[in-house]
N, C-alpha and C positions, 0 to 999 in steps of 0.2 A: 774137543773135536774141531773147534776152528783152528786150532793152532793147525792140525794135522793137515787141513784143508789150503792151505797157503802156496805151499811146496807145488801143490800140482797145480792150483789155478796160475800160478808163475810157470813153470813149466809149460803151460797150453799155450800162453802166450808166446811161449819163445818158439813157439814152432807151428809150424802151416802143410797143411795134409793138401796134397792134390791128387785129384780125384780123376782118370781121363773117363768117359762118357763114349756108347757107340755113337755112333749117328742115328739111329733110330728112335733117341728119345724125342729128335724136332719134330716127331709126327706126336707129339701131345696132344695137338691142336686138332687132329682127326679123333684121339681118342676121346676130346672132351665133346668134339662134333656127335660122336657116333652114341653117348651116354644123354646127351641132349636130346637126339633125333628121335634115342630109341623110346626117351621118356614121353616125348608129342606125340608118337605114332602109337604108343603099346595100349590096345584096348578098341584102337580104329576098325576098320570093316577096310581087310584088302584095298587097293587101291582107290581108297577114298581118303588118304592123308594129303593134309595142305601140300601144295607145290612147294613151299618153301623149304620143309625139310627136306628133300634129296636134293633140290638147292644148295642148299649150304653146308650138305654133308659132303658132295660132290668137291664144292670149292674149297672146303678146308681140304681135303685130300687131295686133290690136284695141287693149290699152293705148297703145301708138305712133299710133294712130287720134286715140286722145281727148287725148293730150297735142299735137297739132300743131292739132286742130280748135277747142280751146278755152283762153283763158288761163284758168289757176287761179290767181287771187291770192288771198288772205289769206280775204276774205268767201266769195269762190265756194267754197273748199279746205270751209270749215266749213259751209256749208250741205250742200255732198255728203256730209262724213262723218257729219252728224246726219242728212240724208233715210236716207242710206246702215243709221243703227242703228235710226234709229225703220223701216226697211221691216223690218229682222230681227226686231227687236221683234214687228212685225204679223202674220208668218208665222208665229213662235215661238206667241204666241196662240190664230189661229185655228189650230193644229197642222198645218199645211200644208208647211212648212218642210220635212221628210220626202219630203214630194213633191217638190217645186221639187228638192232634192239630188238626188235617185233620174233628177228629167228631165235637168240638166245631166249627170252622171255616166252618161247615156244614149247623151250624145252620142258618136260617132265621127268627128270630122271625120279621112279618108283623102288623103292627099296621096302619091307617090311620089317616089324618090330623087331622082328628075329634075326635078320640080315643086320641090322644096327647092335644088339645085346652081344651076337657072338664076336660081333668087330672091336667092341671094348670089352669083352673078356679075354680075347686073343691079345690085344695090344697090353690088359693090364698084367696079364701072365709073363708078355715081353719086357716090360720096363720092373716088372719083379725081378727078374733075371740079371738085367739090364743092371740093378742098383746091389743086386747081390755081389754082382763080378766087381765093381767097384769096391766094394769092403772088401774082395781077396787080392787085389792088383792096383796098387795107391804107391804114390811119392811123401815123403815127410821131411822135409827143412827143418833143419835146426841149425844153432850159431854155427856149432863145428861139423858138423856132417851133412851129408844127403843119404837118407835109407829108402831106396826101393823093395818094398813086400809085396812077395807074388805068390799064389799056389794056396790049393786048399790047407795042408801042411805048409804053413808059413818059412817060406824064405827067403834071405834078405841081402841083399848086394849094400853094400856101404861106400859113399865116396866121401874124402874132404872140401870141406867148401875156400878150402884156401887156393886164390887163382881160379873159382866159380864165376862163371857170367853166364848171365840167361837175358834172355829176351823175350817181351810178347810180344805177340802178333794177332791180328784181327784178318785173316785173308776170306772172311764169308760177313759181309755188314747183315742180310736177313739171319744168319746165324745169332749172331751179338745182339741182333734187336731181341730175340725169337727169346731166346735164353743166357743173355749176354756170357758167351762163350766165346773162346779162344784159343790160343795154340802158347806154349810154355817151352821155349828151347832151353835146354840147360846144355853149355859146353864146360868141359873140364878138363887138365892134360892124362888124366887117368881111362879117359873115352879116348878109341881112336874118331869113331863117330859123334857131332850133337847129338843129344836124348832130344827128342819129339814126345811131347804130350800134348795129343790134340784133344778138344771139345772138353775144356774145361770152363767148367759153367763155374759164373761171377770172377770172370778173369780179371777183372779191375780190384776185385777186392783179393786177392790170392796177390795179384801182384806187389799191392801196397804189403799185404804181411811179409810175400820176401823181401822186399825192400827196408823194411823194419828189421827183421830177424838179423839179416846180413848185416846192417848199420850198427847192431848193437853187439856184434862182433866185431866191427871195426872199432868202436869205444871200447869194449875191453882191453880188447890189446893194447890199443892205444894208451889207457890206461897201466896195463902190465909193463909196459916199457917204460914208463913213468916210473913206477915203484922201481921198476931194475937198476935204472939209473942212482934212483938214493941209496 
């Protein structure tokens, strides 16, 4: 049985499955708010749960707002965190700041148990979905090829990876923190177009496998031209 076993743990190796992702799965962060809040509030009497749950449920879903509405790269990341010091700066100043605290910490947004349970059964039905369409629509690298499988009944586009160049890219930094994802160009002469694969989560580590996989078809060859030659 181990001998049989070999063949395909080498074969795994030689290849890297990409996987792209909606946008929808960066709202985790609400779903795990909304299974949290639902468990602090369920059993409470009506509008008598701590202020801090619709708190924090609030503000996870708002930040999940801004992170899906806007790319943050590199420029935009630094303009908000400087607008972001110089506004504190400005309330600091004019001594307002005091106020502005005193309004937010006013706030009570009231949610109930059941407002929270259906929020993470809805969202977990979504990333069910979510990770189903992934196992029917994926990229897989290998030395010699690139295989696109799509479609409930599996079908499969094939390209050579001979004259293959891809590139990552990071164009959302709260995305890459969030879920460290990223975007995966493959250009080929067989495309009239680059292939775009966006929000693929552990983009650092997908990249180092193509970078392996490809490498170790540049040694074979390398190698086969060697033997041609004797």
């Amino acid at each position: 049985m181990a001998k049989s076993a070999t063949p395909t743990k080498a074969h795994n190796r030689l290849r890297v499955v990409i996987r792209p992702y909606p946008k929808v799965v960066f709202f985790y962060m609400t779903w795990i708010a909304s299974l949290i809040c639902a468990i602090a509030s369920d059993g409470g009497a009506p509008g008598q749960a701590p202020n801090w749950i619709g708190v924090t449920w609030m503000s996870a879903f708002l930040f999940n707002l801004l992170v899906i509405s806007f790319d943050f790269n590199e420029e935009r990341t630094l303009i908000v965190v400087l607008a972001a010091v110089a506004g504190i700066l400005a309330l600091l100043y004019t001594n307002v700041l005091g106020d502005v605290g005193n309004f937010v910490s006013g706030l009570q947004p009231q949610m109930n148990a059941t407002f929270y349970w259906m929020t993470f059964g809805a969202f977990t039905v979504v990333f069910l979905f979510a990770w189903l369409q992934s196992r029917f629509d994926y990229w897989v690298i290998e030395p010699n090829e690139v295989i696109h499988r799509y479609g409930v009944f599996p079908k499969m586009k094939r390209f050579s990876t001979e004259s293959l160049r891809w590139d990552k890219q990071v164009p959302d930094i709260l995305e890459r923190i969030l879920l460290a994802s990223g975007t995966i160009i493959l250009t080929t002469p067989q495309e009239q177009y680059p292939i775009v694969i966006q929000h693929v989560i552990g983009i650092g580590s997908v990249d180092d496998r193509i970078a392996a996989i490809l490498g170790v078809k540049q040694v074979v060859s390398g190698e086969s031209e060697v033997s041609g030659m004797k």
